[in-house]
C-alpha positions as CSV (number, residue, x, y, z in Angstrom):
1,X,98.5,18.1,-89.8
2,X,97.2,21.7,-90.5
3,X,99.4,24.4,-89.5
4,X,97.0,26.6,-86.5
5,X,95.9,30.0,-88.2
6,X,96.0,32.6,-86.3
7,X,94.0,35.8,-86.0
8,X,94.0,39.2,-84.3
9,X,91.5,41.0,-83.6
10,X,92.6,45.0,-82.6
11,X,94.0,47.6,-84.5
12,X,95.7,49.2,-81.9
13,X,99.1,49.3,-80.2
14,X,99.3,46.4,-78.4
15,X,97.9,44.5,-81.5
16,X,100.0,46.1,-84.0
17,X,103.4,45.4,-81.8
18,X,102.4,42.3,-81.0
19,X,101.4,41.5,-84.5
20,X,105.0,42.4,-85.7
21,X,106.6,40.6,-83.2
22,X,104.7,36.9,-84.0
23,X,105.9,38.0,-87.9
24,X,109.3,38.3,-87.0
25,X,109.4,34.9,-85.1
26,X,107.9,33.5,-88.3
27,X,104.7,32.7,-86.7
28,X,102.8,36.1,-88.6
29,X,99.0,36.2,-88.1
30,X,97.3,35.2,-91.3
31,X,94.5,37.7,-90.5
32,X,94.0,41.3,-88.8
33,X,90.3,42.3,-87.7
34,X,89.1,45.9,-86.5
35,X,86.0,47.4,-86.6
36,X,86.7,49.4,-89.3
37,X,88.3,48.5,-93.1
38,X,90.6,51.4,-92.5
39,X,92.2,50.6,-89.1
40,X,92.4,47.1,-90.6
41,X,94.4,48.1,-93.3
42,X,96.9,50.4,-91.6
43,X,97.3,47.8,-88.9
44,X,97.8,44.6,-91.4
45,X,100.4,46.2,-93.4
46,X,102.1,47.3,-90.1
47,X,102.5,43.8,-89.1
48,X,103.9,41.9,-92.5
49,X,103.0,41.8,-95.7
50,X,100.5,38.8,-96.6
51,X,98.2,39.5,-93.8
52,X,94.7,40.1,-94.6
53,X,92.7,42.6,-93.3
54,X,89.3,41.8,-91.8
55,X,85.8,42.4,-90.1
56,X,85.3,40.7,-86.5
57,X,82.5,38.3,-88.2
58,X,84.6,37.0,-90.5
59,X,87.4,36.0,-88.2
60,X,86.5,32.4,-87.3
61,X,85.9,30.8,-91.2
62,X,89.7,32.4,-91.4
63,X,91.5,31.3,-88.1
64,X,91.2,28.5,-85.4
65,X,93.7,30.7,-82.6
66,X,92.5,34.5,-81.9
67,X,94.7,36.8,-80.0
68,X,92.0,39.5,-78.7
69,X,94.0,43.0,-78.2
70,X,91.6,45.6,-77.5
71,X,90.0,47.8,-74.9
72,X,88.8,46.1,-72.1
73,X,85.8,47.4,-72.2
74,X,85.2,45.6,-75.4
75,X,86.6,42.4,-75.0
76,X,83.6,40.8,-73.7
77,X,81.8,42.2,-77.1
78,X,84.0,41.0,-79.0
79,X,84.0,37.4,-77.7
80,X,80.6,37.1,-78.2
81,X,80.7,38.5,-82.0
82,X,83.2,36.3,-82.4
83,X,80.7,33.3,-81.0
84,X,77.8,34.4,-82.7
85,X,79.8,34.1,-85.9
86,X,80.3,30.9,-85.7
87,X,83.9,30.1,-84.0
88,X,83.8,26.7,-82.1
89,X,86.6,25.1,-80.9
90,X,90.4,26.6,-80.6
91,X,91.9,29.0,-78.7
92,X,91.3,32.4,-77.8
93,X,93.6,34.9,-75.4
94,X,93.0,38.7,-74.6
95,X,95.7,41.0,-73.6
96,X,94.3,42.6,-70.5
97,X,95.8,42.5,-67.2
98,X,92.3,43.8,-65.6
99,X,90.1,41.0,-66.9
100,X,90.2,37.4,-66.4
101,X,89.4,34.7,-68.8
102,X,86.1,34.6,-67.4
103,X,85.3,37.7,-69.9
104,X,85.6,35.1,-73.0
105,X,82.9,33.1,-71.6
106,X,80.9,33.9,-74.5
107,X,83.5,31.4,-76.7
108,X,84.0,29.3,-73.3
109,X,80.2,27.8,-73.7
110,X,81.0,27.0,-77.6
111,X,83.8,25.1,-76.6
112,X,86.7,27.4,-77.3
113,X,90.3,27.2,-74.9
114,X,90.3,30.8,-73.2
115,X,93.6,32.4,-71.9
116,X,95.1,35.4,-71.3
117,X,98.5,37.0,-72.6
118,X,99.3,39.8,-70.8
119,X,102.6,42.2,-71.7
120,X,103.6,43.8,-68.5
121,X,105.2,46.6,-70.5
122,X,104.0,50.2,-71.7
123,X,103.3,50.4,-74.9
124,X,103.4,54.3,-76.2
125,X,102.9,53.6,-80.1
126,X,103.7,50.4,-82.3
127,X,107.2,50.8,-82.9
128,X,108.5,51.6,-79.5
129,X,106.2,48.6,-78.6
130,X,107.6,45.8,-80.6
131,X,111.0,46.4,-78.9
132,X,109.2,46.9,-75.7
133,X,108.0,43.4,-75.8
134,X,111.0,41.9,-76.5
135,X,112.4,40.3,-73.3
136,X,109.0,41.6,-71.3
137,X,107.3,39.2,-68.8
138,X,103.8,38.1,-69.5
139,X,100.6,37.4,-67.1
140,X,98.8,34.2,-68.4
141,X,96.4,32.3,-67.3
142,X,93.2,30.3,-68.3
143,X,92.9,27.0,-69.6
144,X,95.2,24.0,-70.6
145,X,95.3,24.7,-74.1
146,X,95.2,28.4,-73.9
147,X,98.1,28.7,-71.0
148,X,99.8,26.2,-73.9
149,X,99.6,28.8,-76.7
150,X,100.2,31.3,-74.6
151,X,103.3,30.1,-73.2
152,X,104.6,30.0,-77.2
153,X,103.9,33.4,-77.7
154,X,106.0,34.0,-74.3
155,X,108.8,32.3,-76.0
156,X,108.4,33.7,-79.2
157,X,108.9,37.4,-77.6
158,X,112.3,35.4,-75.6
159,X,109.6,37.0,-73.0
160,X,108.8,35.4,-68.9
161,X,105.5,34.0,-68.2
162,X,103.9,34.9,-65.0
163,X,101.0,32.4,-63.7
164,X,98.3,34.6,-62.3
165,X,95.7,32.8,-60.2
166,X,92.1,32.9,-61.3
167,X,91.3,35.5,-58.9
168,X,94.3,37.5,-58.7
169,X,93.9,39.6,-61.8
170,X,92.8,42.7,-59.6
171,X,95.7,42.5,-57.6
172,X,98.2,42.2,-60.5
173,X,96.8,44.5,-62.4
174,X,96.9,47.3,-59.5
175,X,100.3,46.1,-58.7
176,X,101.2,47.3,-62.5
177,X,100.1,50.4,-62.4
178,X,102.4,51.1,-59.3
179,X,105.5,50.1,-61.0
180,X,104.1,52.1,-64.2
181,X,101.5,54.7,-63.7
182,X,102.5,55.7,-60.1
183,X,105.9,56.4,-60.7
184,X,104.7,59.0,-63.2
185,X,103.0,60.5,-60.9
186,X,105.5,60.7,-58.5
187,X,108.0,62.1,-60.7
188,X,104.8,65.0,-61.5
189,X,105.0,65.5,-57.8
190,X,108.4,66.2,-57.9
191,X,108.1,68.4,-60.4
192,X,105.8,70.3,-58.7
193,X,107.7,70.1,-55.4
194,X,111.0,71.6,-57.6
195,X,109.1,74.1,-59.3
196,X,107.7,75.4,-55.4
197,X,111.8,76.0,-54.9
198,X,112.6,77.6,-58.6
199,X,113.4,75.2,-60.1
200,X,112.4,75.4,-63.8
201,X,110.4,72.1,-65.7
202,X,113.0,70.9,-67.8
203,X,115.7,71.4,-65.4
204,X,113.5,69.5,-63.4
205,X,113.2,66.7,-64.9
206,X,116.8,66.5,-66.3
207,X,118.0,66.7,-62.6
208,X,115.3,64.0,-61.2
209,X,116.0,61.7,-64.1
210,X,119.3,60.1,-62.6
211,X,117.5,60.3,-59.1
212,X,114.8,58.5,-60.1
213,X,116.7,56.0,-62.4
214,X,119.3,55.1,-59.7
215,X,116.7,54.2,-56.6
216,X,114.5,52.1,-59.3
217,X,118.0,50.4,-60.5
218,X,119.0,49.9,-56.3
219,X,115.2,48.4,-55.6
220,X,115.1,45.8,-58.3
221,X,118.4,44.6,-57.7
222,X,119.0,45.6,-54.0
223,X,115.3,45.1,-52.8
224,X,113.1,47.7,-51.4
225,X,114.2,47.5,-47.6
226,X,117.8,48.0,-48.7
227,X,117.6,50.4,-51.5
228,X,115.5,52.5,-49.0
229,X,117.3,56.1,-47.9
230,X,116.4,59.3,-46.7
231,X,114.7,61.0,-43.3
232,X,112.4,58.5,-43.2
233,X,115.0,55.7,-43.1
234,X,117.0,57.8,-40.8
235,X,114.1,58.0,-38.6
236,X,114.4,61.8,-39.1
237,X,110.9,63.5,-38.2
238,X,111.9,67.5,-38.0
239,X,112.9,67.1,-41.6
240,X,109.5,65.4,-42.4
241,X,107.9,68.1,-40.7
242,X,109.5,70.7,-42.9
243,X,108.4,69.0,-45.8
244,X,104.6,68.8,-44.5
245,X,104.4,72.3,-43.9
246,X,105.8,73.1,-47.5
247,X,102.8,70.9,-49.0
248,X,101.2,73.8,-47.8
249,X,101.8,76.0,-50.7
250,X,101.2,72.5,-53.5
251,X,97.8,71.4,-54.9
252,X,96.4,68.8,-52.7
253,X,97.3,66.1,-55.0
254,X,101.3,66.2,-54.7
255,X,100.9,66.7,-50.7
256,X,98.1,63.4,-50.7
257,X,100.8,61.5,-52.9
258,X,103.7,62.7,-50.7
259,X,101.6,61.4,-47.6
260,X,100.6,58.1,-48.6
261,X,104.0,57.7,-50.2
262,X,105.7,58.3,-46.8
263,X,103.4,56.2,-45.1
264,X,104.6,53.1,-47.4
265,X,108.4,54.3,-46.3
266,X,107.7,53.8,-43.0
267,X,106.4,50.2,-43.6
268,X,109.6,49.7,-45.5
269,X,111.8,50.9,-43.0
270,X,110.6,48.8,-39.9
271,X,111.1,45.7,-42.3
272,X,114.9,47.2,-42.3
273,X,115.0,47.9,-38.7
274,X,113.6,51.1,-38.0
275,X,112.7,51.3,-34.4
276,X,109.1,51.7,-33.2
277,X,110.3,55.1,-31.1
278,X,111.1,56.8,-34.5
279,X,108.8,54.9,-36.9
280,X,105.9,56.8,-35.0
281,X,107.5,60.4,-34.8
282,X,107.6,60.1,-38.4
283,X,104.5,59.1,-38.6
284,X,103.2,61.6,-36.5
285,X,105.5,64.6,-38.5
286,X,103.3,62.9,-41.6
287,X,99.9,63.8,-40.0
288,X,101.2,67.2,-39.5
């Protein structure tokens, strides 16, 4: 029996890490496709040496299993590039956590397995990324075949898959970008906050950076209700107060961030036992 060839088709981070990592598993793509010769290049001899660049049209007289890692804007294009040139059968997975296999339904109607892979990591460039992936968790979903293949690519990374339900995508997705995005911009808001008291940027964030570190450690192993600390824990509204009326002198941003953020504490700390009494003088100290 034919060993399954696989494709990529992306030339950026995501592809190029995850590229590598299949190589060093010893399951390398055979073929990298961008839509340009250059990107397709650069990104093929990033990966291993052997693989052949290529254009989108070509990929499906090349390769039976496509891992689709671009923007996800453009998945949806390039599923049905890939269709119109001819792939039928096989598998295909993207890498977004936004988009459910329902945007390969292009390849879907030609008879193609559709998944998705997700990596529920950051991925600043290609290096950084391959050991990012390494020991990452995965969303998948999609069909029989598709959740098959991507389960081995899972395993390949010594990742965890994560089932997402057909119609959850949204809410995964969103749920990522609070663990990753939000807590950037809640350590911005800091920053801004220190810099209101003196506090230099760099000395900022090499003070925060333990801070910060430490409560993420104590929530993922502790749990958020017993990790929690602070006035709003302590059911302490004068000191909430006094930091409303310093938002004052902050763009509105950092003061919309600290209030929304303090209204999620709040939640937290009835689920640890706050009282009702002080859970709503704190929320009143929030409203100002």
């Amino acid at each position: 029996m034919t060993a399954p060839r696989t494709a990529i088709v992306g030339t950026g981070r995501v592809a190029q890490a995850f590229g590598r990592l299949l190589a060093d598993a010893g399951i390398a793509p055979v073929v990298v496709a961008g839509r340009t010769a250059d990107h397709a290049h650069r990104a093929a001899a990033f990966i291993a040496p052997g693989v052949q660049p290529s254009r989108i049209r070509d990929v499906p007289a090349l390769a039976d299993r496509v891992l689709i890692a671009v923007a996800d804007d453009a998945i949806t294009a390039v599923a049905e590039e890939l269709a119109e040139s001819g792939m039928r059968g096989g598998i295909a997975l993207h890498t977004s956590g936004a988009r459910s296999p329902q945007s390969l339904s292009a390849l879907a109607a030609h008879g193609v397995s559709c998944g998705v892979v997700h990596p529920l990591q950051t991925i600043a460039d290609p290096d950084r990324g391959i050991t990012a992936l390494r020991g990452a968790s995965f969303g998948i979903s999609g069909d029989a075949a598709a959740v098959e293949w991507a389960g081995q690519l899972v395993t390949a990374a010594s990742g965890t898959p994560l089932r997402i339900r057909e119609k959850g995508f949204a809410s995964y997705h969103a749920g990522a970008v609070m663990a990753s995005n939000a807590v950037i911009a809640a350590i911005d808001a800091a920053v801004a906050l220190f810099a209101a008291a003196g506090i230099e940027r760099g000395a900022a964030l090499q003070a925060l950076r333990p801070l910060c570190l430490t409560s993420a450690q104590n929530a993922f192993e502790m749990g958020p209700e017993a990790a929690l600390t602070g006035p709003v824990q302590r059911g302490d509204a004068e000191t909430i107060r006094a930091h409303v009326a310093a938002l004052a002198g902050t763009a509105r941003p950092v003061a919309d961030l600290y209030r929304a953020s303090a209204r999620a504490l709040v939640d937290i700390a009835r689920r640890r036992g706050l009282n009702g009494r002080s859970a709503l003088a704190i929320e009143r100290a929030i409203e100002g």
